[in-house]
C-alpha positions in Angstrom: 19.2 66.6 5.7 22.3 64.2 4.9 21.7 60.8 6.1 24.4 59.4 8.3 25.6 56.0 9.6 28.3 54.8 11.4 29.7 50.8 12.2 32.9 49.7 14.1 34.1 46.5 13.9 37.5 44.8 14.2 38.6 42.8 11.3 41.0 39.8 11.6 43.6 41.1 9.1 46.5 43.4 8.8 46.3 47.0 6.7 48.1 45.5 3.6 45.7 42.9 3.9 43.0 45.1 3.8 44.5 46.8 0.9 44.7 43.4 -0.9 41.1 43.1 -0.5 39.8 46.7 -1.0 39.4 46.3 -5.1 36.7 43.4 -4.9 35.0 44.4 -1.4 33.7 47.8 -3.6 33.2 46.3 -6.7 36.0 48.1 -8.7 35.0 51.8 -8.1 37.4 54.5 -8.1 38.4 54.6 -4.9 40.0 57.8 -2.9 42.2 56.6 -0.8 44.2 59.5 1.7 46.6 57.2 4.2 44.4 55.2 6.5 41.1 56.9 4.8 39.4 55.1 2.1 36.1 57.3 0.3 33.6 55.1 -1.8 31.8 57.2 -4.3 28.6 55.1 -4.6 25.2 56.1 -6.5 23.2 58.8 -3.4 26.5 59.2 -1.5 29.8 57.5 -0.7 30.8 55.5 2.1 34.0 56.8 4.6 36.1 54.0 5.4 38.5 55.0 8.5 41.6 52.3 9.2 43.2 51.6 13.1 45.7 49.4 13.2 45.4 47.5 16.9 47.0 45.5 19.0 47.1 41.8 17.7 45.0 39.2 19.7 47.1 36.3 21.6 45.2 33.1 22.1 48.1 31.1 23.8 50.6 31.4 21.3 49.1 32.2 18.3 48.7 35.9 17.3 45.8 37.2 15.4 46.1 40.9 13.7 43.7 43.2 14.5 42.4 46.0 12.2 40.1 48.8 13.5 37.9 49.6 10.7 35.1 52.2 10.8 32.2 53.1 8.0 30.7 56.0 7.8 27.6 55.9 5.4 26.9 59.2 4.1 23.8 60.1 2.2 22.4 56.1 1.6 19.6 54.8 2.5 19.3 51.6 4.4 18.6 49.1 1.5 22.2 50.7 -0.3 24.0 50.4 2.9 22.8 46.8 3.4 23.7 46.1 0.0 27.4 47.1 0.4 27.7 45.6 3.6 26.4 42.1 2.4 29.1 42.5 -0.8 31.8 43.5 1.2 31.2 41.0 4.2 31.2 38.2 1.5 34.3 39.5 -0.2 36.3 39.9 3.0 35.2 36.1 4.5 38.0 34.4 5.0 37.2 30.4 5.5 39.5 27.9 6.9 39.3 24.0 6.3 
């Protein structure tokens, strides 16, 4: 049986943003990339990575972008999923100061 897991979240950044970022968030693997579908060949399986482009967020007037971004871990087990969330996550931080 193929283990699955799927995670939704909205990211604060726009699709050529993402793009910008894609390289480092996976650590340089060959990526396969089809339009707004990203697949992440990883040792045990691969990770989907499904792109929405959403309305932006107004707070007064400023405008956040919104990107819809959904993973779909295929065939990893917790401890590799974990580990390519806490990479990515750190990658994709974005601090302000």
């Amino acid at each position: 049986m193929t283990r699955e897991f799927v995670l939704q979240r909205d990211m604060g950044c726009t699709r050529d943003d993402f793009f910008r970022y894609l390289p480092g968030a996976t650590r340089h693997v060959p990526l396969e990339i089809t339009g707004d579908t990203i697949g992440v060949p990883l040792p045990g399986g691969r990770v989907q990575i499904e792109l929405a482009e959403k309305p932006p967020r107004r707070l007064g007037s400023f405008t956040l972008p919104v990107l819809g971004v959904s993973f779909r871990f295929i065939g990893l087990d917790d401890a590799a999923r974990d580990d390519f969330l806490a990479w990515f996550d750190l990658y994709t931080r974005r601090g302000g100061g």
